[in-house]
C-alpha positions as a printed Julia matrix, in Angstrom:
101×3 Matrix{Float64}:
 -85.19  -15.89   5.32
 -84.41  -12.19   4.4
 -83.41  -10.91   1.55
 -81.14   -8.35   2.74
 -79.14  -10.29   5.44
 -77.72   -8.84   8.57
 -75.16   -6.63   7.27
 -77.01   -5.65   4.43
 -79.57   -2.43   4.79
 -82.55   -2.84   3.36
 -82.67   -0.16   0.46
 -84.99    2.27   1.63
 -82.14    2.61   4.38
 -78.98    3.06   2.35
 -79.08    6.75   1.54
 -79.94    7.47   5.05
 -77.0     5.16   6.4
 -74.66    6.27   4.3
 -75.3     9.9    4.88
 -74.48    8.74   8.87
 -71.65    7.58   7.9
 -70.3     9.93   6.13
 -70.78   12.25   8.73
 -68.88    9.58  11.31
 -66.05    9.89   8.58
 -66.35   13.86   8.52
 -66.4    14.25  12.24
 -63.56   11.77  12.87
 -61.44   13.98  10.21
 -62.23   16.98  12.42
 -60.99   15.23  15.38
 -57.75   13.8   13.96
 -56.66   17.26  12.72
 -57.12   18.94  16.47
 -55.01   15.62  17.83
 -52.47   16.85  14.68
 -53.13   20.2   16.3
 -52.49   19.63  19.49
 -49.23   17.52  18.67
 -47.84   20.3   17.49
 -48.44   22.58  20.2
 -47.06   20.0   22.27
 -44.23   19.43  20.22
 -43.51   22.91  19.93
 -43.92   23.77  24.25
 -41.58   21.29  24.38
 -38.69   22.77  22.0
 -39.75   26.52  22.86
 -38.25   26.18  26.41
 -35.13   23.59  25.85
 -32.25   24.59  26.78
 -29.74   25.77  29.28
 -31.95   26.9   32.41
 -30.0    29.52  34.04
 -31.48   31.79  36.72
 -32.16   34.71  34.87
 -33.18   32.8   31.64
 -36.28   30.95  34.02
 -37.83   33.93  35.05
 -40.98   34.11  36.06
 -42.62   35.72  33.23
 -41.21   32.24  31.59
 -42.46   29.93  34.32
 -46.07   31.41  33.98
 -46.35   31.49  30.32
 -45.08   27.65  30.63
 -47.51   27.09  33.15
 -50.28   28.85  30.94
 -49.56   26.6   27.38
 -50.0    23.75  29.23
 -52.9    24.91  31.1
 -54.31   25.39  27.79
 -52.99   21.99  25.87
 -54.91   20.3   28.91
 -57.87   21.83  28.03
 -57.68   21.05  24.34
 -56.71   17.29  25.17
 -60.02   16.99  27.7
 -62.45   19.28  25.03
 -61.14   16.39  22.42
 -61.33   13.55  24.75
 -65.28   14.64  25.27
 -66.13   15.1   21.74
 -64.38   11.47  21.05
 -66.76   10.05  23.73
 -69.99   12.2   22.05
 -68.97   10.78  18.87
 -68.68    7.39  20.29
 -72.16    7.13  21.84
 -73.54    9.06  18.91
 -72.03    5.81  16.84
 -73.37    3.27  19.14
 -77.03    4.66  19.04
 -76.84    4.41  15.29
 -75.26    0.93  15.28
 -78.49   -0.25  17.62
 -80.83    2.07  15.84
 -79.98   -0.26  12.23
 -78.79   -3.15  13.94
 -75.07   -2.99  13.19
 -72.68   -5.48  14.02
């Protein structure tokens, strides 16, 4: 029988482990303040733009720079997206490397 059981590191592994997950916790932090981020930006596109749409209001200038902030919320949502899948496999390696869960 062990001494330590199965969710309980053995303590020569502690520090280590908790220094991991502290840097899960850190790095998740990170990541929910650029989903805050881009909530806002969202939020705000959305608002910027609202209202009546006459002709010369909806200009072109205005359709590109539309066209542009969303271009660029995309590419916020995918760069997040991919460093939410890093993290993920980053987390699972650890969880087999100690024998988590």
């Amino acid at each position: 029988m062990e001494p330590y059981g199965t969710f309980s590191p053995k303590p020569s592994n502690t520090r280590q482990i908790m220094s991991q997950v502290n840097a899960f916790e850190t790095e998740l932090g990170f990541l929910l303040g650029e989903c805050a981020t881009i909530n806002v930006m969202l939020n705000s596109l959305r608002t910027a733009f609202r209202g009546p749409a006459s002709a010369t209001s909806r200009s072109a200038d205005i359709q590109r720079e539309i066209l542009i902030d969303y271009d660029d919320l995309s590419f916020k949502v995918k760069q997040l997206e991919r460093k939410f899948i890093k993290l993920e496999m980053e987390f699972k390696a650890t969880q087999q490397q100690h024998n988590w869960f």
